[in-house]
C-alpha positions as CSV (number, residue, x, y, z in Angstrom):
1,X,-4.7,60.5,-77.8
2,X,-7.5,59.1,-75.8
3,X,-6.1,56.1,-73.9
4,X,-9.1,53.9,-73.8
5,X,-12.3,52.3,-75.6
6,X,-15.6,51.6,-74.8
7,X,-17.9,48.7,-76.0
8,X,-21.2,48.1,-75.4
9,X,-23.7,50.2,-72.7
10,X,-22.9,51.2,-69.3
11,X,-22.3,50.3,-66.3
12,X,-18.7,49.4,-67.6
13,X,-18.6,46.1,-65.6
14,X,-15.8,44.7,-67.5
15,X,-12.0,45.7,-68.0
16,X,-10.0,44.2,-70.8
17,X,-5.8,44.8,-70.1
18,X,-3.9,44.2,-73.2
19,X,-0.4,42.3,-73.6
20,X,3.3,43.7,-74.5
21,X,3.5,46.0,-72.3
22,X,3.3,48.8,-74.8
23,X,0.7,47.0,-77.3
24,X,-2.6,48.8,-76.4
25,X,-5.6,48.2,-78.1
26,X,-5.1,44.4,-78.8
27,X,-7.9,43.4,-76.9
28,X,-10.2,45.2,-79.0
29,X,-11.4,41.9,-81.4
30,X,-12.3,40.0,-77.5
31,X,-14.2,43.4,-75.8
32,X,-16.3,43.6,-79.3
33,X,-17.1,40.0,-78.8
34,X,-18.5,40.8,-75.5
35,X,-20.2,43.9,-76.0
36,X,-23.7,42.8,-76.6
37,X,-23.3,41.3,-73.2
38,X,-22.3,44.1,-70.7
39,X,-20.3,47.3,-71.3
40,X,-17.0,46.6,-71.6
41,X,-14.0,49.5,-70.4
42,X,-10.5,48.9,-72.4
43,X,-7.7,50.8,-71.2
44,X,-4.6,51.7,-72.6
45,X,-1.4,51.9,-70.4
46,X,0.8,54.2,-71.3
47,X,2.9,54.6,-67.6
48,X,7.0,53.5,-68.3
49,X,7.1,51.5,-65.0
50,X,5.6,48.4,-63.5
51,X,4.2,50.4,-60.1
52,X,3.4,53.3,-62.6
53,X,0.5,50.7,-64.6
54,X,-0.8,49.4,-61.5
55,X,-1.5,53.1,-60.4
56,X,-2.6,54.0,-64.3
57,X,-4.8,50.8,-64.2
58,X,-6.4,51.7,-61.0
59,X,-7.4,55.4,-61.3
60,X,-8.9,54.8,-64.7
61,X,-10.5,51.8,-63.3
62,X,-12.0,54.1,-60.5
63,X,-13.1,57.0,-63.1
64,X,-14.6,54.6,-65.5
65,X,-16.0,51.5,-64.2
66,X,-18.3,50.4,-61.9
67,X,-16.4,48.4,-58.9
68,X,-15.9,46.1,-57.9
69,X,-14.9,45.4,-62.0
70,X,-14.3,41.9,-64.1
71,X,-10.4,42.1,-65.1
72,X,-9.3,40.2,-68.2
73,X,-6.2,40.4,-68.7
74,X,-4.2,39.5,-71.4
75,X,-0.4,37.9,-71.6
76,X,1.5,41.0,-69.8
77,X,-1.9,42.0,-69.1
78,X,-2.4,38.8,-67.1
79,X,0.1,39.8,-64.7
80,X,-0.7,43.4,-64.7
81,X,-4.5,42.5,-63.3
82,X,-3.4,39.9,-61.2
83,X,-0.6,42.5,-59.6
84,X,-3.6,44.7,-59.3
85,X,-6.0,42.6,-57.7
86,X,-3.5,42.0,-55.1
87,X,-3.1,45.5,-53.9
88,X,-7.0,46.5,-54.6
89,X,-8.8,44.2,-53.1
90,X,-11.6,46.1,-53.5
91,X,-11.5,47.4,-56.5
92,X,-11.7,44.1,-58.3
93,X,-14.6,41.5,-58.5
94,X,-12.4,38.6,-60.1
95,X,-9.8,37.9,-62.8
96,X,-9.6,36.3,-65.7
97,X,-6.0,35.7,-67.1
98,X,-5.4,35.0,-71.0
99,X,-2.0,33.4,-71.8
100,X,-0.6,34.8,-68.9
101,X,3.4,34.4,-68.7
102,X,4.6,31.7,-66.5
103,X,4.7,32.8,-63.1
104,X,8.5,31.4,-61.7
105,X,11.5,32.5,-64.2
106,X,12.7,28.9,-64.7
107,X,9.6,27.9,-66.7
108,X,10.3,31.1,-69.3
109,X,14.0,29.6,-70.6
110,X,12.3,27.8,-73.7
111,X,9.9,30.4,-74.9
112,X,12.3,32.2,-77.4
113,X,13.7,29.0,-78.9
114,X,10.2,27.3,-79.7
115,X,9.3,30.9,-81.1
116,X,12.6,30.7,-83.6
117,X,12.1,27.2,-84.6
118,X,8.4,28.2,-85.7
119,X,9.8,30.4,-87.9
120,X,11.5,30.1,-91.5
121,X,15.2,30.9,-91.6
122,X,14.4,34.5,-92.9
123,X,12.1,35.0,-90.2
124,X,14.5,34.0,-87.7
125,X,17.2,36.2,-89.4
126,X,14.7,39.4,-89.6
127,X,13.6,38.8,-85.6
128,X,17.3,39.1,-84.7
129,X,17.9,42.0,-87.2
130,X,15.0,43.8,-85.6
131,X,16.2,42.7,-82.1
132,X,19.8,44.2,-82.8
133,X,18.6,47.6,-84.3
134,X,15.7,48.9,-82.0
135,X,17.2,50.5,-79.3
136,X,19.3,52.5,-81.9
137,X,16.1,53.9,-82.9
138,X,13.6,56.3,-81.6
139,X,9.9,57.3,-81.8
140,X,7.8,56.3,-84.9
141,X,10.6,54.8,-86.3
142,X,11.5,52.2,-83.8
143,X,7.3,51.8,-83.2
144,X,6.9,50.4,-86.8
145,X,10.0,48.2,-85.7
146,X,8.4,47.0,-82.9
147,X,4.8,46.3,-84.5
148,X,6.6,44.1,-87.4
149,X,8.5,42.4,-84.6
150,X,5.0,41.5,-83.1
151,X,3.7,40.1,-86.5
152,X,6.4,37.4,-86.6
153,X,6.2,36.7,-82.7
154,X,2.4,36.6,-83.3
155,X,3.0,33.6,-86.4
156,X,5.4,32.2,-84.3
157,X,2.7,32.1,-81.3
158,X,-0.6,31.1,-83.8
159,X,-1.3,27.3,-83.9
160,X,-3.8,28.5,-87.2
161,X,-4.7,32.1,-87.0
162,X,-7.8,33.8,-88.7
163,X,-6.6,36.2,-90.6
164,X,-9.6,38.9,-90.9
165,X,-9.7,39.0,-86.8
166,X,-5.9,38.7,-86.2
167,X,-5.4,42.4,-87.9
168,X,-6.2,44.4,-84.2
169,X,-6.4,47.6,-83.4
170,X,-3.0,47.7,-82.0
171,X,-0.7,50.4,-80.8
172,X,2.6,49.5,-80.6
173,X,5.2,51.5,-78.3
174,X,8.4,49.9,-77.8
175,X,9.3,53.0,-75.1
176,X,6.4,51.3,-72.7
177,X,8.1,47.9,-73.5
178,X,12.1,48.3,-72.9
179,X,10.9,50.3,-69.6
180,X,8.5,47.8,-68.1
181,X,9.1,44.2,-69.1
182,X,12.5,44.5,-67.5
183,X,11.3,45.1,-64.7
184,X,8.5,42.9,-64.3
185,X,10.5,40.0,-65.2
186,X,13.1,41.3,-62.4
187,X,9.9,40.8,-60.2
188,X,9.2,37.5,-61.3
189,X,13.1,36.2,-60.8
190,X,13.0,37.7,-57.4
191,X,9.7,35.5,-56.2
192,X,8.0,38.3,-55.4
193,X,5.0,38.6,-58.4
194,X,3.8,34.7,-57.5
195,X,4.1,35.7,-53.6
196,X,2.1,38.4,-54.4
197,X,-0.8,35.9,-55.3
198,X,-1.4,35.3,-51.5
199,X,-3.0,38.8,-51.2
200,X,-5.4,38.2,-53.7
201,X,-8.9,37.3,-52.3
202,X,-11.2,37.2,-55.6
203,X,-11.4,33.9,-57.6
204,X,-8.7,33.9,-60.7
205,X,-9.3,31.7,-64.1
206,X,-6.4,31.0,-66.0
207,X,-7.3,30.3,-70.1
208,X,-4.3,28.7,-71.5
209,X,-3.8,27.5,-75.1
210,X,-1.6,24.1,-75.3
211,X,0.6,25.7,-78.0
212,X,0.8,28.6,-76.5
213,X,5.2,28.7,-76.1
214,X,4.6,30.2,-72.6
215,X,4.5,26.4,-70.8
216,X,0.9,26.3,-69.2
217,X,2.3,24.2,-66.2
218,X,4.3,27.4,-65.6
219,X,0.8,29.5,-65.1
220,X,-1.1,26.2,-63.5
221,X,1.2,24.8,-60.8
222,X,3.0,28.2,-59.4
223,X,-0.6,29.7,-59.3
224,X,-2.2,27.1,-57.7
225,X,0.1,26.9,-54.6
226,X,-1.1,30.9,-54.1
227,X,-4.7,31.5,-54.9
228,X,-7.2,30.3,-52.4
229,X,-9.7,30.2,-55.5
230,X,-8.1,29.4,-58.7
231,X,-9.4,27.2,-61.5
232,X,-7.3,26.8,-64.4
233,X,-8.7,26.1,-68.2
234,X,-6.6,24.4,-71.0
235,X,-7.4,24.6,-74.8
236,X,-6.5,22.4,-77.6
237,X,-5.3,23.4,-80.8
238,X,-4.7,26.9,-79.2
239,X,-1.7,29.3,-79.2
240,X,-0.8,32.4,-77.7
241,X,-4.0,34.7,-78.9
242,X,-7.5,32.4,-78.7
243,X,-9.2,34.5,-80.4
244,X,-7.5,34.4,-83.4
245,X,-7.9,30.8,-83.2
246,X,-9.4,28.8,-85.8
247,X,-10.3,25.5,-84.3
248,X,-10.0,27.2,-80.6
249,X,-11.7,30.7,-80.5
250,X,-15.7,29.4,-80.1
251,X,-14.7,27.1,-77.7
252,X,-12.9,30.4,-75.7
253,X,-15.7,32.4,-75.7
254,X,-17.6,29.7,-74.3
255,X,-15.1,29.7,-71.3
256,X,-14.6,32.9,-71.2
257,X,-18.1,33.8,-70.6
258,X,-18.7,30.9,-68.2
259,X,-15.8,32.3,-66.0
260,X,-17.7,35.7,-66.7
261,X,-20.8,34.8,-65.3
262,X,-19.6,32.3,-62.7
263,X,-20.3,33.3,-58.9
């Protein structure tokens, strides 16, 4: 499988990092968006370790796109550029993070219990019934598992989704996921991913939805002690994806290409 997209004409100026880990091709709706603009690069990540996607990001940032590269970055995604940016300084022009996760463990603690309570008691049941059963599973199997396990966090995240752009191009891989996320949120209890932020020398927008269950004060105020440039962007009416959002996704694209352009 080819582990990437292209939009648009070269140069490839533009990286968009998808979320999960192990959900590639979800960025595809925002790098069509932004196609007629520039040429936009979309990588998939397919390495099982946290040191092993900053090296994948990086060598098919270097074969593809033209440096120093724009890197969007979406939820996991967010982190991944932003961990990326701060050991390739010069690989990356500036960063744009999309619903990034909250950067200091104590902000996370609420995340799964507002997801739940947006749910009906079925859903809830299902999302626990899928929780318990796929590690017992393996390969395409435990893959369908983990994509109807992204629906109902996806509901759970929407504030009110479009329907026709929320169906993505999305590759689900629940392997990538059970390898990574542990150990990216080991790096996040430890202090060591916001420290990080102190090696980062390219300006960093933050686009955060207010519904969004990942707390926006927990992207905001941790990143703002770090990052020499930082501006941070709030939407209303907005969950987890923006561009699925009905009342938020013009107002997005708006921001997103004003960070774009912005010196």
């Amino acid at each position: 499988m080819q582990n990437y997209r292209v939009y648009g004409q070269p140069p490839l100026s533009i990286a968009v990092i998808h979320g999960g880990p192990g959900a590639a091709g979800e960025m595809a709706p925002v790098a069509e968006a932004l196609a007629s603009d520039c040429g936009i690069f979309e990588p998939f990540q397919t390495a099982d370790s946290v040191h092993g996607q900053i090296e994948e990001l990086k060598t098919q940032l270097n074969k593809m796109a033209k440096a120093p590269v724009i890197l969007i970055g979406f939820s996991w995604g967010a982190w991944l550029c932003y961990l990326t940016a701060a050991n390739n300084s010069d690989l990356v022009k500036k960063i744009i993070l999309i619903s990034s996760g909250p950067f200091e463990s104590h902000y996370a603690s609420n995340i799964q219990r507002i997801r739940l309570n947006r749910l009906s008691k079925d859903e809830r049941n299902e999302i626990n019934e899928i929780s318990d059963h796929l590690k017992n599973l393996k390969g395409s199997r435990q893959d369908r598992l983990f994509s109807r396990f992204g629906m109902l966090v996806a509901k759970a995240d929407a504030y009110d989704s479009i329907e026709k752009v929320s169906k993505e191009k999305t590759i689900y891989n629940f392997h990538i996921f059970n390898a990574v996320w542990p150990e990216a949120e080991a790096l996040r209890r430890s202090g060591k991913l916001l420290s990080l932020g102190k090696k980062i020398r390219c300006p960093v927008t933050a686009i955060h939805g207010d519904y969004d269950p990942h707390p926006a004060t927990g992207v905001r105020e941790p990143l703002s002690r770090v990052l020499k440039k930082f501006r941070f962007v709030l939407l209303e009416k907005c969950g987890h994806k923006p561009w699925v959002e009905k009342g938020a996704r013009e107002h997005f694209f708006m921001v997103l290409r004003e960070a774009i352009e912005s010196i």
